[in-house]
Every structure is written in structure tokens, then in C-alpha cells.
N, C-alpha and C positions, 0 to 999 in steps of 0.2 A: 917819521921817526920809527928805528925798525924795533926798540923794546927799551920803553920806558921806566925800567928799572935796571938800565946800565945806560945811565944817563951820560953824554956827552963831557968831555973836559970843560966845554964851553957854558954847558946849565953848568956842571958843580962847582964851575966859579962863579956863575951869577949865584947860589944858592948860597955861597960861603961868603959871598959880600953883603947880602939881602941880611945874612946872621950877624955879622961884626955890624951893617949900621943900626939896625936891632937893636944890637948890644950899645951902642953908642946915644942911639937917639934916646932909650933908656936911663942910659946912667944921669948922674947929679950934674955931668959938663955935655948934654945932651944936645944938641944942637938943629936949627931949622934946614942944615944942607945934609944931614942924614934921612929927613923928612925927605927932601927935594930928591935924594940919591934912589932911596925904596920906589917913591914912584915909577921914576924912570925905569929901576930894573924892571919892576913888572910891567910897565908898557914893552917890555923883550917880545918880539915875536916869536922868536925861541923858546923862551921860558915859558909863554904864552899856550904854546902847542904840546909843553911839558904837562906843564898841567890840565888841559884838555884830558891829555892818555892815561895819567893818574887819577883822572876824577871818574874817568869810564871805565877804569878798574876799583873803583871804590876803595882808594886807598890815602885820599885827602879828607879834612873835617869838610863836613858841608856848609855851604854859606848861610847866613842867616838871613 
């Protein structure tokens, strides 16, 4: 990845699906395939190596 703050078409669509099922699995008609959807994304190997580049610029929260 040559600079991870001009992320790929392909991350800022995983990144804007990860937010809508978010938003989805959230709300009051929240559902167990928005659960199922979030996982998957982040098993992305892509997104994967995303956040790798983000976390060794200190610019993600830290895990607990």
C-alpha cells in the first residue's frame, strides 16, 4: 500500500459498507446478517493491511 491516507476506491467502499451495517445492525430493525456482513468485511485482506498502515501511523484508537 503506497499511502494510506489516500485509500483505495476499494477500502472506501469496504469502509462505507462497514458504516451503513453499523448503522443498520444498530438501529430498532437491526439484524443478525449485518453482524454476519461486519465480520466478513474485516476478515478483507485489504482492509486488513489498511489498518496495519493506520495503526503504525497512530491514527486508529487502540485495542483494548
Amino acid at each position: 500500500m503506497s499511502d494510506p491516507l489516500k485509500p483505495s476506491v476499494s477500502i472506501l467502499s469496504k469502509l462505507g459498507s462497514l458504516a451503513v451495517h453499523c448503522e443498520e445492525m444498530l438501529s430498532a430493525k437491526g439484524h443478525v446478517f449485518d453482524r454476519h456482513a461486519i465480520a466478513g468485511i474485516l476478515l478483507d485482506g485489504e482492509l486488513k493491511e489498511w489498518l496495519v498502515q493506520m495503526d503504525k501511523m497512530a491514527l486508529l484508537p487502540v485495542k483494548r
